[in-house]
N, C-alpha and C positions, 0 to 999 in steps of 0.2 A: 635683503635684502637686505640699526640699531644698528655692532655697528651694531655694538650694535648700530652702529650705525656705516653703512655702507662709505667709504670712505674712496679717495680717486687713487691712480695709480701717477707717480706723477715722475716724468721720465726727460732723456734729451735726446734730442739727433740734431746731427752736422747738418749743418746749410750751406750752398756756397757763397764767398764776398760778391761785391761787389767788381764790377770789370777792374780796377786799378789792383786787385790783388786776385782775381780771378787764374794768373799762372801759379802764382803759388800754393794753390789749396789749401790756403791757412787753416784752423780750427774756427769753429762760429757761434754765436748764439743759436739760442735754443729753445724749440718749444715742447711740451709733452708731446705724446702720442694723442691717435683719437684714445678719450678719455673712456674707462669702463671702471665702474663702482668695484671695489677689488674685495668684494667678503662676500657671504650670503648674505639673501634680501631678509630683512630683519619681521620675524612672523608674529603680526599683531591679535592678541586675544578680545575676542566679540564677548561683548556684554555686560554691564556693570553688576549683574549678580557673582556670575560664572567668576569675572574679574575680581569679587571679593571674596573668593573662595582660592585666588591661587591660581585660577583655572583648573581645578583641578573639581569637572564637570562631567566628565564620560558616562558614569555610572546613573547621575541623577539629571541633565540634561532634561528639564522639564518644564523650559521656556521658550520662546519662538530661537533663542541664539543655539537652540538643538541642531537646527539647520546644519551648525559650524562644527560642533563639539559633536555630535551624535546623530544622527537625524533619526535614528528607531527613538529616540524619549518623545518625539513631536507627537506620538498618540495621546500623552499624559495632559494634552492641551484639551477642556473639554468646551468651552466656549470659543467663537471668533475674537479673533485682536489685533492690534494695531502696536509694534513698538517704535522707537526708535532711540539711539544711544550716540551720544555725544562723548567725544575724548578732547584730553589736552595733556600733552606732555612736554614735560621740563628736562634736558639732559645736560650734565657737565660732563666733557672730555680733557683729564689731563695726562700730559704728554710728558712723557721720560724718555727721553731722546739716548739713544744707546747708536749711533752713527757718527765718526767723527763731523766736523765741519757740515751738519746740517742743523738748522733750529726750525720747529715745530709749537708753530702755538699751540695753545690751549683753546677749547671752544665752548659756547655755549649754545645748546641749540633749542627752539621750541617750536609748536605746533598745534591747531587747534582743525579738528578735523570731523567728518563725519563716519562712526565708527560702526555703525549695523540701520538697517532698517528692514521692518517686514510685513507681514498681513500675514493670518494663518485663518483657514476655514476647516473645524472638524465636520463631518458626518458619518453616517451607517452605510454601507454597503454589501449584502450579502452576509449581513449578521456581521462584520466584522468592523470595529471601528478604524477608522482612516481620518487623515490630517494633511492639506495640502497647505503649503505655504509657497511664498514669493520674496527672496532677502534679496539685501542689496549685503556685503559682507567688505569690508576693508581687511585682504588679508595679511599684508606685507607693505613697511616702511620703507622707504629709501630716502631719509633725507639725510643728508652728512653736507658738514664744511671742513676745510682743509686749509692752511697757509704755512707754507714751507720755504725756508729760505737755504740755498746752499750752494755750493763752489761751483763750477763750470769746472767739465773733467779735463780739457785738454787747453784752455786756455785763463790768463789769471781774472777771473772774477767773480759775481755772485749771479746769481739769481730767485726771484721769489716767487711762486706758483701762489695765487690766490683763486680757489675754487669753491663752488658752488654747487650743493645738488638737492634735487625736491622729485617730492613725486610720490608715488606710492602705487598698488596694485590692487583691485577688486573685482570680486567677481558680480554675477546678478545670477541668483539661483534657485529656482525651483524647485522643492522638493515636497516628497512623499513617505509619508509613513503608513504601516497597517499591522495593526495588532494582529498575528497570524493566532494567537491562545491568550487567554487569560495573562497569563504570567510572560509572556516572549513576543516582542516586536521587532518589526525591520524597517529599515527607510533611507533614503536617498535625496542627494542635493546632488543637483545637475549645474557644475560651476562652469558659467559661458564668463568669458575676459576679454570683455567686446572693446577694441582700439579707441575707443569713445571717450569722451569726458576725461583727458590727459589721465587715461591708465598707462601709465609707462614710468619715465623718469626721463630728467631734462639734467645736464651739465652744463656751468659754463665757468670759464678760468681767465683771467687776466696773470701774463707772467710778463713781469719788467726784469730784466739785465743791464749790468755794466760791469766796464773791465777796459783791459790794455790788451795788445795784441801787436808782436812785432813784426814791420814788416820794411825787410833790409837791413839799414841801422837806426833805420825809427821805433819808436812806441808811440801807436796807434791806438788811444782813448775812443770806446763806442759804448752807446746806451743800445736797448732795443727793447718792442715792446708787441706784446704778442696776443691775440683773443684767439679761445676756442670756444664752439656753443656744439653741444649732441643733445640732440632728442631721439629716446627709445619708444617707439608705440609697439603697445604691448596683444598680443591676440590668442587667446587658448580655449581649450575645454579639457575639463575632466571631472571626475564622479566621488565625493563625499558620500560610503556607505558604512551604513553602524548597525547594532543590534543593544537591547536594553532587553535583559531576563532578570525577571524578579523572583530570586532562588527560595525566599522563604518572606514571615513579616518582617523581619531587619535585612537581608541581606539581598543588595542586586548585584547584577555584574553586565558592563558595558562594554560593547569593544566598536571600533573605528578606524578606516581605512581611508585614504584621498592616495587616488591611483595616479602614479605620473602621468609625465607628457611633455611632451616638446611644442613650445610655443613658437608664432611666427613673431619676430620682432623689426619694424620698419625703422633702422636708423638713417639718420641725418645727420652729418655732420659738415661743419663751417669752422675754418680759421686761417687768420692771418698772421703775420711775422714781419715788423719792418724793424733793420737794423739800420742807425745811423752813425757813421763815422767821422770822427771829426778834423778829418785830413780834406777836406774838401771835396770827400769823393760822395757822388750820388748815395741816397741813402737804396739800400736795397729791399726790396719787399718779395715777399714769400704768401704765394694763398691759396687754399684747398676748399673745395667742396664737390660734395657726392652723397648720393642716396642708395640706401643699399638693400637688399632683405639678410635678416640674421636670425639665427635659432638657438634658444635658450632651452634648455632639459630640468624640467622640475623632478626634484626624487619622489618616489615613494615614502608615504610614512603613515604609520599606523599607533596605535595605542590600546592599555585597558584600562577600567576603571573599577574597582568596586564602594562600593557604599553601604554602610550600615546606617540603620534609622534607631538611634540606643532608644529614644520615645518620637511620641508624638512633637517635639519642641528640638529634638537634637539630634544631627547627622554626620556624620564624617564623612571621606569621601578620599581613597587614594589612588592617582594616577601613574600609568609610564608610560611615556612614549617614545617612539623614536623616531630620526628622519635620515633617509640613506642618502645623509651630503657626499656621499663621495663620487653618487651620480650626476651630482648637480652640476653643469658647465654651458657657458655662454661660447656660440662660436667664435672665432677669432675674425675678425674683419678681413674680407676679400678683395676689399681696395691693394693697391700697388702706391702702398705710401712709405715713409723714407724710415730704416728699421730704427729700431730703439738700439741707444749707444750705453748709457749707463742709466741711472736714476737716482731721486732720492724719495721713494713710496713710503706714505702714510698709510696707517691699515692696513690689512692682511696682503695686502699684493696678489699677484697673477696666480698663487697656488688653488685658491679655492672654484676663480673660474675656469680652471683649468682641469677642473676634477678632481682636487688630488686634496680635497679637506675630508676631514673622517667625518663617518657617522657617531651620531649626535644620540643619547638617550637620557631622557628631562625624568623627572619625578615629581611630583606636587603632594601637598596632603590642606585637604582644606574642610573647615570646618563652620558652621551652620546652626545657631540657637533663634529659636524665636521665644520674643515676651509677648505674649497674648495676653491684650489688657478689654474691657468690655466694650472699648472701638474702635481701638485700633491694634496692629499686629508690626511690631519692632524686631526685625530682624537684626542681628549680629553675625559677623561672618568675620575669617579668619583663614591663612594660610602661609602656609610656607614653600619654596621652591628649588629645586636645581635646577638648572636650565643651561645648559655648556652650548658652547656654537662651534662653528669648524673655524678651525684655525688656522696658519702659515706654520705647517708641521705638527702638527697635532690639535687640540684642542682646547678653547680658551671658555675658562670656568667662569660661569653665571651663575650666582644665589640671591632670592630678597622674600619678599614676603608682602602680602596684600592684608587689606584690610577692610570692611563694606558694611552697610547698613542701610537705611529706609524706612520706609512707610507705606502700609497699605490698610485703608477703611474697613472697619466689619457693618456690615448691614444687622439691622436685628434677628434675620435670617441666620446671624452665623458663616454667614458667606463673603469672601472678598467682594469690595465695593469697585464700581470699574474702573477705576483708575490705581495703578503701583508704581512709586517714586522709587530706584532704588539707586546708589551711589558709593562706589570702590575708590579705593586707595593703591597704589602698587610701589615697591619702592625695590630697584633692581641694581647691581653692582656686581662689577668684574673688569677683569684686566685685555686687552687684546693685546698680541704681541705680533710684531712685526720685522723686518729688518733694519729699521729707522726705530721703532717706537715701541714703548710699552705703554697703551694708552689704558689709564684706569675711569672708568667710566661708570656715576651715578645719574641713575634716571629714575624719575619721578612722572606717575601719571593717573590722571584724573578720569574717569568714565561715569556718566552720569545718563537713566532709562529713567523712559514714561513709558509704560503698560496700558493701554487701556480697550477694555473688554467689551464685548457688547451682550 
């Protein structure tokens, strides 16, 4: 939904005057459309190890965040556990405005969230080991601001659209693994994205106007001032399934699937419009609300991974994946509301929900030292990324690179102590292009796990 950050589409339509100008159908102020985030929902990486690696986990996947990345590594789990991982990210957005007569701020945006939580119970069944687990998984951002200022098309003046969006989407997912051989496992997350606990995404805009407008052999001075609020609630299922074969003592090879699906989505939308004129005429007022069902199409997308272990202390790890955005489309609202006339849109605009962003394929390569000292074990971790999103006609290029480390106790047994501290770094940069803007966008983000075993 980053975007990467999910940005609004920000538009006008004609209203009528007030009855003293209601014969001549003047031109009017102007509010957006019902508002819809105009990119794909921006796809959050689970886990502060996985995360200091790049994400780039498919292959080695062999913490409770397998759920997300793999779910066949969840057999590599042999004890019960508890995790949970905290996020915060930092984003700057700035704005090269490529539109005549519109201005675009710049933004800063942040976040402090809850980014994975899980329980995993291994046991034996039928000689073969099995792992079930219970995640809560944040997979996708949608928070974006936006403040755009620019001309009225058909009459002289301005306007500033100041909007607002938050929210985010997760699933609650159960899964299963089982070591089928020695060296080859399979396993499955059952992702439910239950309307609950604001999974969806909430909009809301304040746009002020003013201008002249002639009417006769007057010029007619009017302000006007306008609120929109949308809430999406969000409702799906579908199935995270992977495989983890361990080909030799260095080499495994991972692969993973999350199969679409078409969600139900409950929108709500609320807005007003009151124009005042300063001719003495009644100010006029404009206002909409309705509830509606919509349906959102998640694409497919799949990946592999492999992994080499050069020793016992050091591993690499290189991913690909891909995701087919060009299935991904929000339906168009069924209300009988009044059409868009022109616009001045921030962010990828109507192409991507519309279907028409390409598929996407990312690359990671992430890398893995531990110092193993006589009590405790320092992990080092390291990665790099491509990561491209769909674009408004083709695709806008994402690169950055991660970086992560921690702490985890050795018992005199030589064995991890029950508790692992571990905490990533992520540092992301690229440009989105639009019809209005070339927004270059750095983001910064924080993930921080406790492990703990029993």
């Amino acid at each position: 939904m980053y975007l990467r950050s999910p940005m609004l589409w920000l538009a006008v339509f004609c209203l009528p005057w007030p009855n003293a100008l209601l014969a001549q159908r003047l031109p009017s102020p102007s509010l957006p459309p019902s508002l819809n985030f105009a990119t794909s929902p921006s796809p959050v990486g689970s886990g502060a190890r996985a995360q200091g690696q790049a994400l780039a986990f498919i292959a080695i996947a062999d913490d409770a965040t397998a759920a997300s990345h793999n779910p066949g590594g969840l057999v590599q789990l042999e004890r019960p556990e508890v995790s949970i991982v905290g996020a915060y990210f930092l984003r700057f957005e700035r704005q090269d405005v490529t539109r005549p007569d519109t201005v675009v701020e710049n933004q800063t945006l942040h976040d402090v969230n809850l980014n994975y939580l899980s329980a995993v119970y291994p046991f034996e069944l039928v000689q073969h080991n099995v792992v079930v687990s219970l995640n809560f998984q944040r997979l996708f951002d949608l928070q974006g601001n936006t403040d755009v200022a620019s001309r009225f098309v058909n009459i002289d003046g301005v306007q500033r659209v100041s909007s607002q969006q938050t929210g985010g989407l997760f699933t609650i997912s159960p899964a299963v693994a089982v070591q089928l051989t020695p060296t080859f496992s399979i396993g499955a997350a059952f992702n439910i994205w239950p309307n609950i606990f604001g999974n969806g995404w909430e909009q809301q805009a304040t746009v002020r106007g003013e201008g002249r407008v002639v009417s006769g052999n007057r010029i007619v001075p009017f302000v006007s001032e306008g609120h929109i609020q949308e809430h999406y609630g969000f409702k799906g299922f579908n199935v995270t399934a992977g495989f983890l074969w361990t080909l030799n003592s260095i080499l495994s090879l991972g692969g993973v699937v999350r199969t679409p699906f078409t969600a139900s989505v409950a929108h709500t939308h609320t807005s007003s419009l009151t124009t005042t004129f300063q001719d003495g005429s009644a100010p006029d007022f404009r206002g909409d609300t309705f509830h509606e069902p919509l349906h959102m199409h998640l694409p497919l997308a799949y990946g592999f991974g492999l992994a080499a272990s050069l020793s016992d202390r050091l591993r690499l790890d290189l991913d690909v994946s891909s995701v087919l955005w060009s299935d991904f489309h929000l339906q168009a609202s069924t209300q009988d509301t009044l059409l868009v006339e022109n616009g001045a849109p921030s962010g990828k605009g109507q192409a991507v929900l519309r279907g028409q962003g390409d598929d996407t394929t990312s690359v990671r390569l992430g890398a893995e030292y531990l110092w193993i000292g006589q009590q405790v074990v320092l992990p080092f971790r390291a990665g790099f990324f491509y990561d491209p999103e769909p674009g408004e006609g083709g695709r806008d290029t994402f690169v950055g690179f991660s970086l992560g480390s921690g702490i985890a106790r050795i018992k005199p047994t030589n064995v991890y102590n029950k508790s692992i501290f571990d905490l990533a770094y992520t540092f992301r940069t690229g440009t989105m292009h639009s019809t209005a803007t070339a927004t270059t966008v750095h983001q910064h983000t924080i993930l921080a796990s406790i492990i703990y075993q029993f």
